[in-house]
Each structure stands twice: as C-alpha cells, then as structure tokens.
Backbone bond lengths (Angstrom), bond angles and torsions (degrees), N, CA, C in turn:
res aa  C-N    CA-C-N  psi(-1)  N-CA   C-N-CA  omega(-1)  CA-C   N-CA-C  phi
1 X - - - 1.457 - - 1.523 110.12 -
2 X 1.230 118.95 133.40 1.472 129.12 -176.62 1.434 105.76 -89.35
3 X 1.202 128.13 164.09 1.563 131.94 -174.06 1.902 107.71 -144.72
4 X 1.297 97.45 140.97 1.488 110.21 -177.19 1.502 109.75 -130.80
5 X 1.024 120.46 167.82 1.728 134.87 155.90 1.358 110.36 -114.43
6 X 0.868 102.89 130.80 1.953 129.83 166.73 1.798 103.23 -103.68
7 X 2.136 87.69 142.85 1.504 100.16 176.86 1.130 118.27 95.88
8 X 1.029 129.55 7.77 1.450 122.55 171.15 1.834 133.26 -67.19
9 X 1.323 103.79 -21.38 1.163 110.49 166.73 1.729 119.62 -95.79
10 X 1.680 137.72 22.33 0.738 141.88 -129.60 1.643 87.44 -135.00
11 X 1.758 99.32 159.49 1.644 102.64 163.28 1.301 122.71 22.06
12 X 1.402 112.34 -110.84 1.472 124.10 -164.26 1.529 107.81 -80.44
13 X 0.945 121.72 -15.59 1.185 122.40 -176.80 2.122 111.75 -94.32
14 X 1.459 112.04 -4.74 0.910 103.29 -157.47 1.729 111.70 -87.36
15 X 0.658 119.46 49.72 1.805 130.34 166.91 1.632 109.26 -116.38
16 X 1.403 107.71 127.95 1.650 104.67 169.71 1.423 126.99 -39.65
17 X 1.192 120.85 -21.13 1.531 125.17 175.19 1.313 107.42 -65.06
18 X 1.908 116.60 -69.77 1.432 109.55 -167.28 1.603 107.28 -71.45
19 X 1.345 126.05 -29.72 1.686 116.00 154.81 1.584 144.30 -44.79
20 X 0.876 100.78 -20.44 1.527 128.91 167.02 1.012 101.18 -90.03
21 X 1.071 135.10 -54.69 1.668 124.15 -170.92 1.481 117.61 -73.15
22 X 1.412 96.05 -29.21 1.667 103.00 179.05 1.180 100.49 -75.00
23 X 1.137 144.97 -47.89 1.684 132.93 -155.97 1.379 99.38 -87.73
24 X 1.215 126.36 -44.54 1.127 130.40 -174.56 1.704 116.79 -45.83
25 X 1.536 85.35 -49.36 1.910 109.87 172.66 1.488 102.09 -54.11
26 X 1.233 119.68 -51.07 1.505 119.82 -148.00 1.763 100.17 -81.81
27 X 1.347 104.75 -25.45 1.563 96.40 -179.90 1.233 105.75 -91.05
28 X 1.518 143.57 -25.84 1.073 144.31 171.82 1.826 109.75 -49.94
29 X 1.349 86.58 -45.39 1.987 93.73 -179.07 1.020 102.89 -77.36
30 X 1.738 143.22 9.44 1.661 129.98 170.22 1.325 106.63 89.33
31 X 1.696 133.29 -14.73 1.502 112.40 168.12 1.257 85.74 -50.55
32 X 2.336 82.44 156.76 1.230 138.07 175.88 1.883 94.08 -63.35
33 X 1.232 120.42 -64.23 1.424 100.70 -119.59 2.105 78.19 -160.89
34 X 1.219 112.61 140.35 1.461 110.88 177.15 1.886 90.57 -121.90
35 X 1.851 93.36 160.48 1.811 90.98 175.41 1.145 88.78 -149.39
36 X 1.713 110.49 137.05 1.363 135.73 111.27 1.363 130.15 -5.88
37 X 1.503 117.35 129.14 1.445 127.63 -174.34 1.884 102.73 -112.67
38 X 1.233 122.85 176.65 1.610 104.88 174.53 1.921 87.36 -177.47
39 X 1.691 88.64 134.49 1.284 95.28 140.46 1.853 76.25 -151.20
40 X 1.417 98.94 161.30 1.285 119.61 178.20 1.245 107.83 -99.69
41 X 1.298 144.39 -8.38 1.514 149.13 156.75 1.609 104.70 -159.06
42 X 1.425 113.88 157.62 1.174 123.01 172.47 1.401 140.47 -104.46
43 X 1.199 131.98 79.15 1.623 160.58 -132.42 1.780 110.29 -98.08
44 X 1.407 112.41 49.51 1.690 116.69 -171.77 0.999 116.68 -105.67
45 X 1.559 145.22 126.31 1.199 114.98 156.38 1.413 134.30 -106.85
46 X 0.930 127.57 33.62 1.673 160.00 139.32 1.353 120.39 -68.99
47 X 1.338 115.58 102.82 1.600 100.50 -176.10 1.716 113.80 -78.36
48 X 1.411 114.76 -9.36 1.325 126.90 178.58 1.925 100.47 -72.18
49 X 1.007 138.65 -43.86 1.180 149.16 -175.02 1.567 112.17 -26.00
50 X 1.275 135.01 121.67 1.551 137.96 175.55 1.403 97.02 -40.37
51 X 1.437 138.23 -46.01 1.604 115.03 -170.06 1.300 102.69 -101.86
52 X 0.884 150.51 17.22 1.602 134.23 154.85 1.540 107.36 -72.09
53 X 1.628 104.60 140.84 1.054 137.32 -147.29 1.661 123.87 15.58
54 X 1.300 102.40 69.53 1.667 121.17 -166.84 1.882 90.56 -113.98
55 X 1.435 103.98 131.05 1.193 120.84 -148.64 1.717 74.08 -114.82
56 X 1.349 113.32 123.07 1.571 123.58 172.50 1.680 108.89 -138.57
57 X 1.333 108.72 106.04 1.888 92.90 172.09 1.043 106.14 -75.24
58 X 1.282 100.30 146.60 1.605 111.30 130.93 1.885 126.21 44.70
59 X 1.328 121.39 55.44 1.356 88.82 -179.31 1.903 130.77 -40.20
60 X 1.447 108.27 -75.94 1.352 96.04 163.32 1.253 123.10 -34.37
61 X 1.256 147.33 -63.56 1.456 148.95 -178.29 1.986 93.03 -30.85
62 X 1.442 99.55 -76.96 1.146 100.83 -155.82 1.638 109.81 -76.47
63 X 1.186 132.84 32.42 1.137 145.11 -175.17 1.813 95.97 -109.77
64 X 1.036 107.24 -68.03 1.631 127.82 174.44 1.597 110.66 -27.40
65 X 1.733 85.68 -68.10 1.809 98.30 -175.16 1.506 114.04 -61.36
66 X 1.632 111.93 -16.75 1.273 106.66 -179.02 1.641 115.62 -83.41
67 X 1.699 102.33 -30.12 1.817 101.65 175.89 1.417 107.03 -92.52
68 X 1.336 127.97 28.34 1.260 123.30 -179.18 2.452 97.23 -116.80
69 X 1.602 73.33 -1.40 1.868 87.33 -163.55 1.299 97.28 -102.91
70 X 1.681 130.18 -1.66 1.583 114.83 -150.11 1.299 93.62 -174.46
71 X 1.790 109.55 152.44 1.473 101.36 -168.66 1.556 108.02 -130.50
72 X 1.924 104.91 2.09 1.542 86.92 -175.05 1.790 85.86 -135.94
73 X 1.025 116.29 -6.07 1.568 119.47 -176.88 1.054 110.21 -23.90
74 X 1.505 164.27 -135.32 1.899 143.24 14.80 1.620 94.46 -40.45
75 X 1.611 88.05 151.96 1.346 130.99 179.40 1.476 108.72 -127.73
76 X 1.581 110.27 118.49 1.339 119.24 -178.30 1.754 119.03 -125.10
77 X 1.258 107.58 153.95 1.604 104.99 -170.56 1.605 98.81 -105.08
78 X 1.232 123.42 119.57 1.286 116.54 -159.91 1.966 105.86 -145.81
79 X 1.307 89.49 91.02 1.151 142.25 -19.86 1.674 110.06 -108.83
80 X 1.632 113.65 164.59 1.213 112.15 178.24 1.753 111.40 -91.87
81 X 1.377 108.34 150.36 1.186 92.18 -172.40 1.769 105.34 -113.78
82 X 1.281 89.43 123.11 1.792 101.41 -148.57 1.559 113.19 -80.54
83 X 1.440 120.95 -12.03 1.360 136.90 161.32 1.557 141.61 -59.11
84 X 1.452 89.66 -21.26 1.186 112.01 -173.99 1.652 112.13 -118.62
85 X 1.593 110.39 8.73 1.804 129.94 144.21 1.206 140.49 -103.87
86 X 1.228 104.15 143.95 2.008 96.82 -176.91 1.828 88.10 -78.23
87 X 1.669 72.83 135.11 1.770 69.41 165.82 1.122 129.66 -103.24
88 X 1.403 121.36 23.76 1.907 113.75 153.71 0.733 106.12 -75.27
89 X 1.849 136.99 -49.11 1.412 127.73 -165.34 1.632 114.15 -54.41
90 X 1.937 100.93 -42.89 1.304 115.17 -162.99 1.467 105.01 -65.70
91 X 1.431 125.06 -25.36 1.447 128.17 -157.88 1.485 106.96 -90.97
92 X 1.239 113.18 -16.06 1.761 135.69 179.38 1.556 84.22 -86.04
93 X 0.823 99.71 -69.83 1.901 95.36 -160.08 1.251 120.41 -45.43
94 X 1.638 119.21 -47.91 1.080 137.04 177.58 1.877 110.90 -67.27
95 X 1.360 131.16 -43.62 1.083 134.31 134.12 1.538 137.17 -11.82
96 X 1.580 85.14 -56.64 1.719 90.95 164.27 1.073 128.91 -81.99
97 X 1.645 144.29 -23.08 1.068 155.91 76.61 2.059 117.55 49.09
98 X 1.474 74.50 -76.81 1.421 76.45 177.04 1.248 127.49 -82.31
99 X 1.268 109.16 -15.01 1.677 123.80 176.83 1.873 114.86 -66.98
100 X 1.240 97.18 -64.39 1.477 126.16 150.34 1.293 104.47 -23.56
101 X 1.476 135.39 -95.09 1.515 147.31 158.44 1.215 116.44 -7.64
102 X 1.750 126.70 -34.63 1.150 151.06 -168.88 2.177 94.88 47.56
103 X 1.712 91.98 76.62 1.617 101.10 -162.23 1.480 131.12 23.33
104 X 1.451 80.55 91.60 2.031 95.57 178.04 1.583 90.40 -134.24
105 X 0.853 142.57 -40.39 1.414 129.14 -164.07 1.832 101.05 -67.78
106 X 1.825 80.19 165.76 2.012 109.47 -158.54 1.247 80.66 -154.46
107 X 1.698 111.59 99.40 1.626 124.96 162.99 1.500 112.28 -78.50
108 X 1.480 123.54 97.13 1.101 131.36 170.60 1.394 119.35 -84.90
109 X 1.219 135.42 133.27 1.260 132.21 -179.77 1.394 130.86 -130.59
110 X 1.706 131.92 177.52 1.039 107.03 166.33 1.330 98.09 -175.33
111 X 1.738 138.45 177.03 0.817 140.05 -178.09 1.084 145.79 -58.94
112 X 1.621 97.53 -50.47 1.695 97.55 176.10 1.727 81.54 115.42
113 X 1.787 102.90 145.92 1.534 114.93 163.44 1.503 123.20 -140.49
114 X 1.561 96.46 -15.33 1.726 97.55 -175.26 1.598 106.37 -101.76
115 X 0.846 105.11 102.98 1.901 110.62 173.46 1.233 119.42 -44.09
116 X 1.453 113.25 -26.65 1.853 111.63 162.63 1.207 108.15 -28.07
117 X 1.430 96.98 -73.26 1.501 129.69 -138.82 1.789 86.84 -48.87
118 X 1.400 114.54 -73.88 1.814 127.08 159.68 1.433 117.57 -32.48
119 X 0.804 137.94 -34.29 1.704 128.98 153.85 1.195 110.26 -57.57
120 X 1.638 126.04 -56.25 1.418 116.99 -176.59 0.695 121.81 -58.23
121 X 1.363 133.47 -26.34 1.644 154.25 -177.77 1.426 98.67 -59.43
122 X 1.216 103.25 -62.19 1.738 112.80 -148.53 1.022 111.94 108.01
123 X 1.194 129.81 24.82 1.737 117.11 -176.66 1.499 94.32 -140.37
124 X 1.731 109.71 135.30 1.276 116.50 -175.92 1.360 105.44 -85.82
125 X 1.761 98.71 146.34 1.513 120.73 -165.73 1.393 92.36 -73.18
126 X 1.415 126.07 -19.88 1.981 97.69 -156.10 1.724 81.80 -88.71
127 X 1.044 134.64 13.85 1.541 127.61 -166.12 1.948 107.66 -111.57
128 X 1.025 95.95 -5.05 1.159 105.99 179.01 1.418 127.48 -66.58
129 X 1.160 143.38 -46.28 1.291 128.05 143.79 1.542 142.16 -76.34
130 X 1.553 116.11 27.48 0.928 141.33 159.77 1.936 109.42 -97.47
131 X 1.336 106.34 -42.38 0.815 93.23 160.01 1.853 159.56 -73.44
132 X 1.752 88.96 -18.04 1.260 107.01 -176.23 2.173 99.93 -93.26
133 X 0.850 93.77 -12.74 1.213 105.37 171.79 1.710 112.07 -63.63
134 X 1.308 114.08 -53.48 1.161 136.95 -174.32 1.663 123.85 -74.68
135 X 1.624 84.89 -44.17 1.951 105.86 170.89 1.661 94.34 -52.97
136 X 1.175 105.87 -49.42 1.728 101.35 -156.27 1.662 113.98 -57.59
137 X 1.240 104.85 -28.92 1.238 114.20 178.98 1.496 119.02 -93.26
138 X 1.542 107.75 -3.49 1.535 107.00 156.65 1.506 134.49 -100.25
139 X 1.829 97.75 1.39 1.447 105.13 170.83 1.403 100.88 -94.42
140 X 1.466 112.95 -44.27 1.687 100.63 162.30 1.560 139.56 -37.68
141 X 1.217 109.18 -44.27 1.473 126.79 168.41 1.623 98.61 -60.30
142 X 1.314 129.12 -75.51 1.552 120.14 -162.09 1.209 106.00 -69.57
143 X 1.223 130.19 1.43 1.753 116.95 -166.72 2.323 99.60 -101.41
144 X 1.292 66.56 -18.22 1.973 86.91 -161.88 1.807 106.60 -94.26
145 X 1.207 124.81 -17.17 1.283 126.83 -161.04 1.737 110.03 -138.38
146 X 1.113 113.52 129.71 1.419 110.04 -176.67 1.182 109.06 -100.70
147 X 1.808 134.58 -14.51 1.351 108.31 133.46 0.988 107.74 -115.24
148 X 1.566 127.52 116.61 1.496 122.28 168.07 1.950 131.07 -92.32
149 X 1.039 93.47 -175.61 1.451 81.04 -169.42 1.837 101.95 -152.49
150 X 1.429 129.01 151.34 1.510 109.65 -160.46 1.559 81.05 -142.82
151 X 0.928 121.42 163.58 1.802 151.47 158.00 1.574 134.56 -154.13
152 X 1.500 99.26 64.70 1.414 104.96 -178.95 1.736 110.59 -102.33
153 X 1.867 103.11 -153.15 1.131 91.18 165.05 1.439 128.32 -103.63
154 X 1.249 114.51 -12.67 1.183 142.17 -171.81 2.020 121.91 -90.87
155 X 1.311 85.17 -40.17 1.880 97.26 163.51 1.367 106.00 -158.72
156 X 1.208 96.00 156.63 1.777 112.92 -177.90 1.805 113.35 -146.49
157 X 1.002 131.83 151.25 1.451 154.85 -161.35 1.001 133.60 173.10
158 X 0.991 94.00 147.17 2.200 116.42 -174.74 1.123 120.76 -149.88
159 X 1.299 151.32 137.80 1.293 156.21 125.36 1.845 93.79 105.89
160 X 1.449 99.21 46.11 1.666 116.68 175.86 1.779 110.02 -101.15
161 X 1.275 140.67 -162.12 1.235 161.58 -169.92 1.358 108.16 -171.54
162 X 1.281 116.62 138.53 1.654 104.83 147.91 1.476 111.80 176.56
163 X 1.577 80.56 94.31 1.471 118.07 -171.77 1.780 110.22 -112.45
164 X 1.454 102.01 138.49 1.430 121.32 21.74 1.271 117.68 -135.70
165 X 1.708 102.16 166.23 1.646 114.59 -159.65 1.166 109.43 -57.23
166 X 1.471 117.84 165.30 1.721 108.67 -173.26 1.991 92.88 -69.37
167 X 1.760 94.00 -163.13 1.174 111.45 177.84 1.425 114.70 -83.56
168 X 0.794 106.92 -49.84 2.192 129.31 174.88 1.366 90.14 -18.40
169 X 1.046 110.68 -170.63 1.613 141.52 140.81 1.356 105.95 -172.52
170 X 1.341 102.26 127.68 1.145 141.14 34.90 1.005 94.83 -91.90
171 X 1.961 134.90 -57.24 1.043 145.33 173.90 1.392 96.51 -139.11
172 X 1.713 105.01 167.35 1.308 145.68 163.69 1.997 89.57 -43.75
173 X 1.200 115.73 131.89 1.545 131.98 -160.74 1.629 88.18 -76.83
174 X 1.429 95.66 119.18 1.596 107.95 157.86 2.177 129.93 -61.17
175 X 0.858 116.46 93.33 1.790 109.38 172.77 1.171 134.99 -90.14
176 X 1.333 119.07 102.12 1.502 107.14 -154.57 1.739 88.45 -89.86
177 X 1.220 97.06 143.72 1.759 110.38 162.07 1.311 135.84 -116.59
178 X 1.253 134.36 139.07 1.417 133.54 -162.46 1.600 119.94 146.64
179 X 1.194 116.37 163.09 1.472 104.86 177.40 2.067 94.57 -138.73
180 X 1.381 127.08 9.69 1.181 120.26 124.52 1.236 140.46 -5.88
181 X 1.514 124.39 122.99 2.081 101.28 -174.86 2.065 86.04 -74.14
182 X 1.227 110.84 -29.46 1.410 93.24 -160.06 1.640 109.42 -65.79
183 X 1.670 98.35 -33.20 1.700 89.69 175.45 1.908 114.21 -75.21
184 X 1.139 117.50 -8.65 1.303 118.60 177.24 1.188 104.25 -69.95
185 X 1.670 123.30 -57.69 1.360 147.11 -171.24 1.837 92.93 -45.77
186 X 1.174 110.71 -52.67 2.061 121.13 -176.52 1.274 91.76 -75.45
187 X 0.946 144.95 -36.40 1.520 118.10 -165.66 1.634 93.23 -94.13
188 X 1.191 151.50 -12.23 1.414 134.34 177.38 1.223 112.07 -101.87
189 X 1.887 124.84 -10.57 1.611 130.93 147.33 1.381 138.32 -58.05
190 X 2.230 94.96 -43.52 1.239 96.86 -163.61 1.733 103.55 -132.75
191 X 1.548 112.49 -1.32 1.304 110.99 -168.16 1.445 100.84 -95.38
192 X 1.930 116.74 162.33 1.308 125.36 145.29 1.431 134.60 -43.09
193 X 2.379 78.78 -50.50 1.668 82.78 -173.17 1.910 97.68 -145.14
194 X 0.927 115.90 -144.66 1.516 119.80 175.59 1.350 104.87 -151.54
195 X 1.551 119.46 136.01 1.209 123.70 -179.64 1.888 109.24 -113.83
196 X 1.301 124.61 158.73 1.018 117.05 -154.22 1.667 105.81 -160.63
197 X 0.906 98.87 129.19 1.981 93.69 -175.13 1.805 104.87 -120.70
198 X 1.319 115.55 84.95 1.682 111.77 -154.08 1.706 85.94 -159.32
199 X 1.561 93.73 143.87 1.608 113.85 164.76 1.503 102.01 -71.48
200 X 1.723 107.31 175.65 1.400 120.64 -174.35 1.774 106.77 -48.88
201 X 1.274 91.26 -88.60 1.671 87.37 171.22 1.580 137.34 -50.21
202 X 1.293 124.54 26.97 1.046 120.86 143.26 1.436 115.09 -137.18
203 X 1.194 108.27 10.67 1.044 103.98 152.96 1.582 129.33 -95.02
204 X 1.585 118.47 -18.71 1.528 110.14 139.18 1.075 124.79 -43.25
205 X 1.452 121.47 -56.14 1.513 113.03 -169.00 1.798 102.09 -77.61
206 X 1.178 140.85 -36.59 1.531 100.36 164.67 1.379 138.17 -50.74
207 X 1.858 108.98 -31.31 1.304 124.75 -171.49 1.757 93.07 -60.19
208 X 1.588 122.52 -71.44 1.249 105.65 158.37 1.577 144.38 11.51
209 X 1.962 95.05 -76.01 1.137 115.74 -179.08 1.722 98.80 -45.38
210 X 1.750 103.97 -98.27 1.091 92.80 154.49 1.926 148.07 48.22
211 X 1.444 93.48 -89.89 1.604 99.81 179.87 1.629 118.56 -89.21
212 X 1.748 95.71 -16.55 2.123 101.69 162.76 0.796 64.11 -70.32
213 X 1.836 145.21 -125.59 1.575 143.72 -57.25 1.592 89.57 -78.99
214 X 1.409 120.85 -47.51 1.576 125.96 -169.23 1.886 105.79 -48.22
215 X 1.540 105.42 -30.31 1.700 95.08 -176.44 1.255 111.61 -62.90
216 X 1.784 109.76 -34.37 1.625 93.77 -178.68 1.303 96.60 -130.00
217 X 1.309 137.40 55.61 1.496 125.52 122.08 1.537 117.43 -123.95
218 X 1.491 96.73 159.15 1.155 114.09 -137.18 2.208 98.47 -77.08
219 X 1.174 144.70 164.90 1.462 137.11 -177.32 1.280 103.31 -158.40
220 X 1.662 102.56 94.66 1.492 96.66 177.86 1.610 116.25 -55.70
221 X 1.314 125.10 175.61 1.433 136.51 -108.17 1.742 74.48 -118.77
222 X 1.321 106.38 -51.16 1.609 107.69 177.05 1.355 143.58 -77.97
223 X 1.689 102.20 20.88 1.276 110.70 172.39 1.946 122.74 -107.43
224 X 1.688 91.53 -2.06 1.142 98.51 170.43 1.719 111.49 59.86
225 X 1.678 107.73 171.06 1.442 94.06 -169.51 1.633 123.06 -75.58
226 X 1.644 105.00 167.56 1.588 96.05 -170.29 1.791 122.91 -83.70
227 X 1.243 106.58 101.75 1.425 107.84 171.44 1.564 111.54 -67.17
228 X 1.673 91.38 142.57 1.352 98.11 -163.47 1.989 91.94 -132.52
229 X 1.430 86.78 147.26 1.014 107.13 -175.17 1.482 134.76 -115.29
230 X 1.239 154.07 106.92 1.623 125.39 -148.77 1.944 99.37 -124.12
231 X 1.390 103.34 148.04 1.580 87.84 170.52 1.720 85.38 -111.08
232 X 1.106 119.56 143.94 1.329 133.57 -159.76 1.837 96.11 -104.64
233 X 1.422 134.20 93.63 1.780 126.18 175.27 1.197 119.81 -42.11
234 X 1.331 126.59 -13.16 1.582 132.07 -175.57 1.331 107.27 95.24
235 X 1.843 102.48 167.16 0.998 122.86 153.20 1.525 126.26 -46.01
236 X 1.301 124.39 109.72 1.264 117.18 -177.48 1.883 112.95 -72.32
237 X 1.253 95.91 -39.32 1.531 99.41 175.17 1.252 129.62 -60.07
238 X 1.609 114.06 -22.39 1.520 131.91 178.28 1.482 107.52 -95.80
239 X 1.419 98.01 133.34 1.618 125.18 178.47 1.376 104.86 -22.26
240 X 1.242 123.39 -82.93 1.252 142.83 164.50 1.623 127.55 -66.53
241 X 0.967 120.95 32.89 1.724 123.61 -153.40 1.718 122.89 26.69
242 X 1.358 100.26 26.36 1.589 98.29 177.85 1.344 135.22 -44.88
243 X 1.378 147.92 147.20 1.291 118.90 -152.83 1.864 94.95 -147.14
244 X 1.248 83.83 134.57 2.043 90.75 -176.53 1.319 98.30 -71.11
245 X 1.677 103.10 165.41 1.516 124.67 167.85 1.128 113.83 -39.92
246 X 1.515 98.38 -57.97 1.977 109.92 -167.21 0.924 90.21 -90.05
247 X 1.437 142.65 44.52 1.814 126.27 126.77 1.332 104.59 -97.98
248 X 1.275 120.20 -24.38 1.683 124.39 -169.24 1.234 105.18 -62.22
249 X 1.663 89.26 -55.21 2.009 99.93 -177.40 1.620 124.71 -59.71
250 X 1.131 124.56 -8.14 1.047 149.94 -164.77 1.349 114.86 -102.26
251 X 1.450 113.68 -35.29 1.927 118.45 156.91 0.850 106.60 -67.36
252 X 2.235 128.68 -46.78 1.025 140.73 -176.08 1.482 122.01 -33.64
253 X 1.308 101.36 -60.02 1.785 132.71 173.34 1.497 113.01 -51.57
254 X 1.508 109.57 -38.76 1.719 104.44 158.61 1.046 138.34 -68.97
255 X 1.597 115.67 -6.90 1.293 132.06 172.88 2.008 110.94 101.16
256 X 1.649 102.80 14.00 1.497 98.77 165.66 1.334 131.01 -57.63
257 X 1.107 139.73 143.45 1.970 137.20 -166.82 1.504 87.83 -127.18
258 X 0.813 138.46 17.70 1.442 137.60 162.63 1.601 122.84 -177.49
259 X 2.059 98.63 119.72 1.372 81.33 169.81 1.726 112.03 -125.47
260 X 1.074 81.53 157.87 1.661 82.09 179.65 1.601 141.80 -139.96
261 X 1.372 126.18 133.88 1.546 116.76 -132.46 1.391 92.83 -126.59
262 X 1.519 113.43 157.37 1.158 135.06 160.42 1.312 135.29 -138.57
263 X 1.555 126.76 135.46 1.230 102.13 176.65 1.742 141.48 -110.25
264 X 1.205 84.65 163.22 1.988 85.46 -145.63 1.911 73.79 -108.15
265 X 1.869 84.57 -158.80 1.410 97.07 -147.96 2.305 75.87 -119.94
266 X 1.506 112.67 162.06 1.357 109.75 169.10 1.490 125.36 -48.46
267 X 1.849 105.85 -6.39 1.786 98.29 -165.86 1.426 97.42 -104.31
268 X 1.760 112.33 -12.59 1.739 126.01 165.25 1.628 92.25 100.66
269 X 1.348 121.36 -153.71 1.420 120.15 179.09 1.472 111.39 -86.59
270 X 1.182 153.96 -15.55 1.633 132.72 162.48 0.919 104.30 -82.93
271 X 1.710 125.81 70.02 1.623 124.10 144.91 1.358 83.15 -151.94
272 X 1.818 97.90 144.63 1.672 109.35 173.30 1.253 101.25 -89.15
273 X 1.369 130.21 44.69 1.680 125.11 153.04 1.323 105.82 -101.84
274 X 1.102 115.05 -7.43 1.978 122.11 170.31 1.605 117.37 -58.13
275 X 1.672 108.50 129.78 1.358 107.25 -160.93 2.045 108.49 -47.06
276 X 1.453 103.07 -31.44 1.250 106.33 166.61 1.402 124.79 -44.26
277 X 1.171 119.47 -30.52 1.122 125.45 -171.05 1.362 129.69 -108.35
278 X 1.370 111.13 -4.52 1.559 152.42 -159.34 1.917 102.52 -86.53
279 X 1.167 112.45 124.09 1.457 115.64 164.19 1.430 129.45 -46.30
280 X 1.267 134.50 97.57 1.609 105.39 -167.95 0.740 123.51 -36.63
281 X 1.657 116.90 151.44 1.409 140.72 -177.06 1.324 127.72 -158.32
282 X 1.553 130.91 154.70 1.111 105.73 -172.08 1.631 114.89 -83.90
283 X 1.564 92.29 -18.48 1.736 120.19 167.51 1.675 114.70 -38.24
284 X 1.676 98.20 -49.41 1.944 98.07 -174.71 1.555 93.48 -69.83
285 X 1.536 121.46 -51.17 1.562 118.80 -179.47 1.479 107.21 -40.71
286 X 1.339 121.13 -51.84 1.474 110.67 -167.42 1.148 97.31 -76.68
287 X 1.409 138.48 -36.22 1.827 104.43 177.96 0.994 126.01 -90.01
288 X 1.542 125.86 0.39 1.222 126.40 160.38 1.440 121.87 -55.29
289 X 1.161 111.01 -63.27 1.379 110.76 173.94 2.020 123.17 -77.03
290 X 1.154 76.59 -3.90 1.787 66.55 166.40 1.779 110.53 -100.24
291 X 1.519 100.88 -20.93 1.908 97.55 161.90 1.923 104.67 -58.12
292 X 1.396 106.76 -57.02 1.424 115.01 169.80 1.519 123.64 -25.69
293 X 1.341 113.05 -55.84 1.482 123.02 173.34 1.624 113.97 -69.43
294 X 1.606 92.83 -39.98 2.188 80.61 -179.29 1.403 98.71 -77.54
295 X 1.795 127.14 -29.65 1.650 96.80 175.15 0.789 141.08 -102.57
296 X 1.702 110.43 28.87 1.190 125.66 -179.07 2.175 98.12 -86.49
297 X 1.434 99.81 -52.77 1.565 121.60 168.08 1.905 98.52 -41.74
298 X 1.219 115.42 -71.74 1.334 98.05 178.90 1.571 137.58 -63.56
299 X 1.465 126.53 -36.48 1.028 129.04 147.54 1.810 140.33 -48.62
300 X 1.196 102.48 -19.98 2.043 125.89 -175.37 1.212 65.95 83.80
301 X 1.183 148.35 126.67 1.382 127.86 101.54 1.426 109.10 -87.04
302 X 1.440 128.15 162.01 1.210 158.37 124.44 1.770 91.76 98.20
C-alpha cells in the first residue's frame, strides 16, 4: 500500500513558505503522492460551519507550485470539483501540469455538494452529475487524440488542437470521488480508481458497495482494475488524529492501494481550530510536517 498526505494548499498551510515546505518534506520522507484540497468559493450559511472562511488556493495554481517544488512526488487534486469547470480550459491545464511534472499528476475528482457554491458559478446544481459524467469523457477525448472532436450535451467541437498531450498514456489516472451509488456507478464506468474520505467501517461498506454496482455496470476493458484510494480523517482520540500501523494494515486488508493522511486537530474537522481552518502560520507548517515525520516513522514509509 502506497501512502500520501492531503491539504497542503489549505488554511494554515496556505502561504508559499509552509507549501514548499510541506511537499518538499513529504517527498523527502518517501510519501507516494501529496493532494490538493478545493473549493473554488465558499457558499455557507452558518458562520459556525468547518468551511466558512477556509482559505483554499487555487487547485491548478497550487498543483503547479507543487511540481515546480519536487521532482519525484505524484501530485494529486483531491479532490477537484470537476462540474464547476469548462473542460477545455481544465483539460489544457491539467495537461500542462502533467507535462511540467514530467507525469506525476493523479486527477482526482468529484462532484460538488453545496449548491451555493453552483449558483455563484452559474451552473445549475441539479446538472451536476450529468455533467461531471460528461466532463470526464471530454478530458479523455482531448488528452487521447490529436485531433479530437466531441458531441455531447454540454460541449461540442471539431477541427480543434490542444497540444500538448499530457505525459501519461493513455492519460494522467482518472479518480472518481464520492460515496453516491451514482458516483460509485462513474467511478466503476469511467474511473482509474475511486477516491474516498471514510473511516474503516465505512469504508468496507462502500468497498462492498462497489463490487454489487461492478456486476451490473458495465467497465470498459481498458480501464483495468479499480484502484482505490482512501484519505483516512484520523484518529479521533489522538491529539492530532495520528494513526497506528494496525489501523493502516487494516484498510490494507480491504484491498486499499492508497492511503492517505492528514492532520487534524483532537476535535477532527468540525472545529475551526483545525489546521484547515487555522490562520497561516509558520506554527501549522511546523506541525504539520513534524505529524508527517512521526507518520511517516510509524507507517515505514519510504
């Protein structure tokens, strides 16, 4: 099982200093793979709410600065929420990304839940998994074809370019995220892998979910089997959500290929004392990465 950190572009961490230091840290310690957090605006109306006033750059931005920071990492978007992008721009960007990376990026994605956020946009919420459904198959098309051509309902093109192709091949690994049957149903049609933000026991029972939905939907032949991925919320009982071996091994045993950790605060993420939620500092940087170093030591990593 491979291991990542999630959050690096988030809250307390969000100044180029403690970002740099975090990725930099995390590949030095042998994680697999670092991720990106995203909302593109913040849509609450509770000012008590874990994401009100949660300071998130840039996925792309902070995707960039991270392969421009690191030379053997993967870099993952975890998750991006793909409904709420045009996807030519997004499929260029992400392209460039991976080129840049010289193929390290892991396009993770996902739906979207707060309808704010989609009003502000301009893009209607009930359209949203029709649309990400559809996106997926238009970053597939431009990433895969040097002249491509699209006919959906949502975008259409012909007699375009848009080069150049990532590094991957076929592409940079698709992750669908969600615990939705409909996003389960997309991630065993159209994903690489499935991403998942769930404790042990529910994360059995999606894995579950999962292997029904696969009897009767359909998985083309070329996506090979579904790697799955989990970001694990922590230990709630531990200061920092720190998390023992024999919890690791124990996702392991369900058949996870990636896990990936972050660290939270003892009250977990619904309290704004969570580094997410935290003012930058160089303080969240320094305990971020020193949780990083003890769980890298407890897990073997690298």
């Amino acid at each position: 099982m491979e291991y990542g950190v999630i959050g690096f572009n988030l809250g307390g961490l969000s100044t180029p200093e403690s970002m740099e230091r975090v990725v930099v840290s995390a590949e030095q310690l042998g994680y697999e793979s670092i991720w990106s957090g995203e909302h593109v605006v913040i849509s609450e109306p509770d000012p008590s709410s874990r994401l009100w006033e949660l300071r998130t750059l840039d996925t792309i931005a902070s995707l960039a600065f991270a392969a421009a920071k690191t030379e053997r990492i993967k870099i993952g978007s975890g998750i991006l929420l793909l409904p709420q992008r045009d996807p030519i721009v997004l499929a260029k960007e992400l392209a460039g990304i991976d080129v840049l990376s010289k193929g390290r990026l892991l396009f993770g994605l996902g739906v979207g839940y707060v309808a704010g956020e989609f009003e502000a946009l301009g893009i209607p919420y009930e359209e949203r998994g029709a649309r990400t459904t559809e996106h997926i198959e238009v970053l597939r098309t431009l990433w895969t074809q040097e002249w491509p051509t699209f006919e959906g309902q949502f975008t259409k093109f012909s007699g375009i370019q848009s080069l150049p192709l990532p590094v991957q091949k076929p592409h940079p690994p698709i992750i669908v995220g969600g615990c939705s049957k409909p996003a389960l149903r997309r991630a065993v049609a159209q994903g690489d892998g499935w991403f998942g933000m769930w404790g042990l026991e529910e994360t059995k029972a999606q894995l579950e979910e999962l292997k029904e939905i696969a009897k009767t939907t359909e998985r083309p032949e070329f996506l090979g089997p579904l790697e799955i991925t989990v970001a694990y919320p922590g230990d709630p009982t531990a200061p920092d959500g720190f998390i023992e071996a024999d919890t690791a091994k124990r996702f392991e045993d369900l058949g996870v290929h990636r896990f990936v950790v972050s660290r939270i605060t003892n009250e977990g993420w619904t309290e704004r004392t969570s580094d997410a939620n935290a003012p930058p500092s160089e303080e969240v940087g320094h305990r971020f990465v020193e949780f990083m170093e003890r769980q890298a030591a407890e897990l073997g990593v690298g």
